[in-house]
C-alpha positions in Angstrom: -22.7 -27.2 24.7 -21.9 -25.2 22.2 -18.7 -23.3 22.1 -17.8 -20.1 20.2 -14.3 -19.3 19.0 -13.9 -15.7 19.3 -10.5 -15.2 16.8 -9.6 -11.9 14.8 -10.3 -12.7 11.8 -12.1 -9.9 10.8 -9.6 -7.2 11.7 -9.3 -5.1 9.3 -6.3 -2.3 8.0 -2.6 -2.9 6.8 0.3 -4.4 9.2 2.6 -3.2 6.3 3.4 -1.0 3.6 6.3 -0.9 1.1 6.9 1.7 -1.2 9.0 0.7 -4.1 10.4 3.1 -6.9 9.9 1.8 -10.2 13.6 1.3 -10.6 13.8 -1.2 -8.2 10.9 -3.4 -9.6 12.3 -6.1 -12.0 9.8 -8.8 -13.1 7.1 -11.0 -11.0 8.2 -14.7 -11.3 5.2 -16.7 -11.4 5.0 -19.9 -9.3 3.1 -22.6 -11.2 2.8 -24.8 -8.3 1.4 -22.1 -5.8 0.0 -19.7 -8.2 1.4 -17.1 -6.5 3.3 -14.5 -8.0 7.0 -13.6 -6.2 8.3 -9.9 -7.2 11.9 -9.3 -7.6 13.6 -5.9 -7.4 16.7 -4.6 -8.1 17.8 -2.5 -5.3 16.0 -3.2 -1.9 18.0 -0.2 -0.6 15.5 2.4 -2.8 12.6 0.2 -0.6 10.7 2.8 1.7 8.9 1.6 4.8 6.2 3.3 5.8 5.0 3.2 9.2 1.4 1.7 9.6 -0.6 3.7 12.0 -4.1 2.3 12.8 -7.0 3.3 9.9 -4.1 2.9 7.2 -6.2 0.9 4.3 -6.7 -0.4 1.4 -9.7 -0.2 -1.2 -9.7 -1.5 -5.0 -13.3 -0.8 -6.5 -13.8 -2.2 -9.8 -15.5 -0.2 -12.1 -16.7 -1.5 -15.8 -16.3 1.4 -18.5 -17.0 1.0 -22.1 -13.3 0.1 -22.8 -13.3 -2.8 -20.1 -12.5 -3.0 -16.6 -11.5 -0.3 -14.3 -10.0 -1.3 -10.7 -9.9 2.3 -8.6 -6.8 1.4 -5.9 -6.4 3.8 -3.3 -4.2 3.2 0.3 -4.3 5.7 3.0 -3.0 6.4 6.7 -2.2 9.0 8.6 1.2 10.3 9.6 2.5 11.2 13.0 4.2 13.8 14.0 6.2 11.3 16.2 7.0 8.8 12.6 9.4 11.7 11.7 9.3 11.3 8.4 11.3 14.0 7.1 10.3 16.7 4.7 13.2 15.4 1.7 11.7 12.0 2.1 7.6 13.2 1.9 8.9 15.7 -1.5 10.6 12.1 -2.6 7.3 10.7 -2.4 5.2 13.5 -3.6 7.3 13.6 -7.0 8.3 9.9 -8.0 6.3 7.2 -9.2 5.3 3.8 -7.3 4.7 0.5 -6.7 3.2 -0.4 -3.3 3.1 -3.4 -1.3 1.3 -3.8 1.2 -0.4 -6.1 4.2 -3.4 -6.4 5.1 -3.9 -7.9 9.1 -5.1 -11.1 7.8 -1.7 -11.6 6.6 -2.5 -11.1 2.8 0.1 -9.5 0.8 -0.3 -7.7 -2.7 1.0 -5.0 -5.0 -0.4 -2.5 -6.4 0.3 -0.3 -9.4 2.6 -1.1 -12.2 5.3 0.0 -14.6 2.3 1.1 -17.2 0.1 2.6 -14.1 2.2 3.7 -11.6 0.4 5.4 -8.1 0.8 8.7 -7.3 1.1 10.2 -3.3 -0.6 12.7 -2.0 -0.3 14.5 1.2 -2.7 16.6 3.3 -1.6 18.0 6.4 -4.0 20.1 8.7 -3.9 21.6 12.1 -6.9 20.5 13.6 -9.7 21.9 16.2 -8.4 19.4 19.0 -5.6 18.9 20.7 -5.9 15.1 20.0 -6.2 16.2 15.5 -3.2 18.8 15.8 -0.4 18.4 13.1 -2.0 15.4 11.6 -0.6 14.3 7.9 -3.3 12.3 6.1 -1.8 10.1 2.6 -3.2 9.0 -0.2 -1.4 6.6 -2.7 -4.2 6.0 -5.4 -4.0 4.9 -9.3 -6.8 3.3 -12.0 -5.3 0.2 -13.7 -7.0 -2.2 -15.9 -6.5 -5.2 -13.7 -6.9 -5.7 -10.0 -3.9 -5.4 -7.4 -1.6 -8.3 -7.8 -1.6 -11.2 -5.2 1.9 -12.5 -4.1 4.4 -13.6 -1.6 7.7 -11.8 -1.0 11.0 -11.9 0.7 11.0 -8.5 2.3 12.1 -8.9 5.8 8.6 -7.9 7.0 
């Protein structure tokens, strides 16, 4: 007989997301044995978590121009009311510059962004027609870098 294991690998969205000012970003120390690449910061205090809500992804399309290639990266989620993120810390986010690192449900962590690229958050917020869509805050973190979001392994007490 045959037998059919039903696992989830194929969920999909983040589990986490980390957004790092690029103050706190020091260096990626590569790992020759693992190939993986281990990012160091300065100040894990500066280190915002954000809170993953289901439908909060990740897409990196990759896009060859005439001067090479062009990875479009682009997270979103939605924000609840009941996250309670404050208004000082979604201006904070609205005006700096980031890193993120993030997730997936696979277990599959990268970073996107950089020093040279940095992403950019954006913020939508909308009433809604139904009581279930009231007050709902929709976020974009999004950049176009020349290489594609970095694979790596970190310390972070995720």
């Amino acid at each position: 007989m045959k037998h059919y294991d039903e696992s989830n690998d194929q969920r999909g969205g983040l589990s986490y997301l980390y957004v790092i000012p690029l103050t706190s970003f020091l260096r990626y120390r590569h790992d020759y044995l693992t190939g993986l690449n281990h990012p160091e910061f300065t100040r894990l205090t500066d280190i915002i978590q954000l809170p993953v809500s289901e439908g909060t992804e990740w897409s990196e399309e990759e896009k060859i121009t005439s001067g090479g290639h062009l990875y479009s990266i682009k997270i979103s989620g939605t924000l609840k009311k009941s996250d309670r993120i404050g208004p000082h810390l979604l201006r904070e986010l609205e005006c700096g510059s980031w890193m993120v690192l993030h997730v997936d449900s696979l277990g599959v962590c990268r970073m996107s962004g950089s020093e040279e690229v940095p992403m950019r958050f954006e913020l939508t917020s909308k009433s809604g027609s139904a009581p279930s869509s009231s007050n709902i805050r929709s976020f974009t973190f999004s950049c176009s870098q020349a290489a594609p979001s970095v694979i790596c392994s970190v310390d972070l007490p995720i």
